[in-house]
C-alpha positions, 0 to 999 in steps of 0.5 A: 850726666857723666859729671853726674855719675862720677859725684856719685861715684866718688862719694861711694868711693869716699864712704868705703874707704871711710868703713875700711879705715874705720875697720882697720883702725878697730882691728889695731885697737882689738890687739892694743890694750885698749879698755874703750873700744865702744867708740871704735866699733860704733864708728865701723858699725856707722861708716860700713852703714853709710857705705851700703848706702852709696854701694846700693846706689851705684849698683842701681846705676851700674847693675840696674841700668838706672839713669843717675839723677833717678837712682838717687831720688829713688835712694832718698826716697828710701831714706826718707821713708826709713827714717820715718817709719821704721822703728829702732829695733830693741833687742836684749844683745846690746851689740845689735841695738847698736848696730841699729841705732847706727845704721838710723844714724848712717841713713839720715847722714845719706840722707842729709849728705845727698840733698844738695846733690839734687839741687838744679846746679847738679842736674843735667842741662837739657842740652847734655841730653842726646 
């Protein structure tokens, strides 16, 4: 289970990392002259949502006490759900249209990204179980 936990782990280690070095690059393009910076700001928007993802997972495990194999069926589940059901919400500021769009975008990257993590291979065995 420890093995587990630590995948899971480094994936929300890998994402964060990923929505700082997205938002530091923004902050460099916002002193540039730069006449685009559409690409960059949706690429923060998209990286800081696939984070909160991996960030609420491990906080079920850590803070929540959740066994890891359930918090990520319990987050997929949420995904899955989300992706679903909730509509994009149209707003008439086009900055927080975006924002939606890429956090839709950020939960089916979750959500596709964390199936192979539920194969059999990556379970426990029985016999790791105290």
């Amino acid at each position: 289970m420890a093995d587990f936990n630590q995948t899971l782990l480094t994936h929300r280690d890998q994402a964060v990392e990923a929505a700082q070095r997205a938002g530091q690059r923004l902050t460099h393009l916002l002193g540039t002259d730069e006449p685009n910076l559409a690409a960059a700001i949706a690429e923060t928007l998209q990286r800081r949502a696939y984070a909160r993802w991996w960030t609420t997972l491990i906080d079920h495990i850590e803070d929540g006490g959740t066994d890891p194999a359930t918090a990520l069926t319990d987050a997929r589940t949420t995904a899955h759900d989300a992706l679903l059901t909730l509509p994009i919400p149209r707003s008439t500021c086009p900055y927080a249209t975006a924002e939606a769009i890429t956090a839709v975008e950020a939960t089916r990257a979750f959500f596709h990204d964390t199936a192979t993590l539920t194969t059999s291979s990556e379970r426990p065995s029985i016999t790791d179980q105290p």
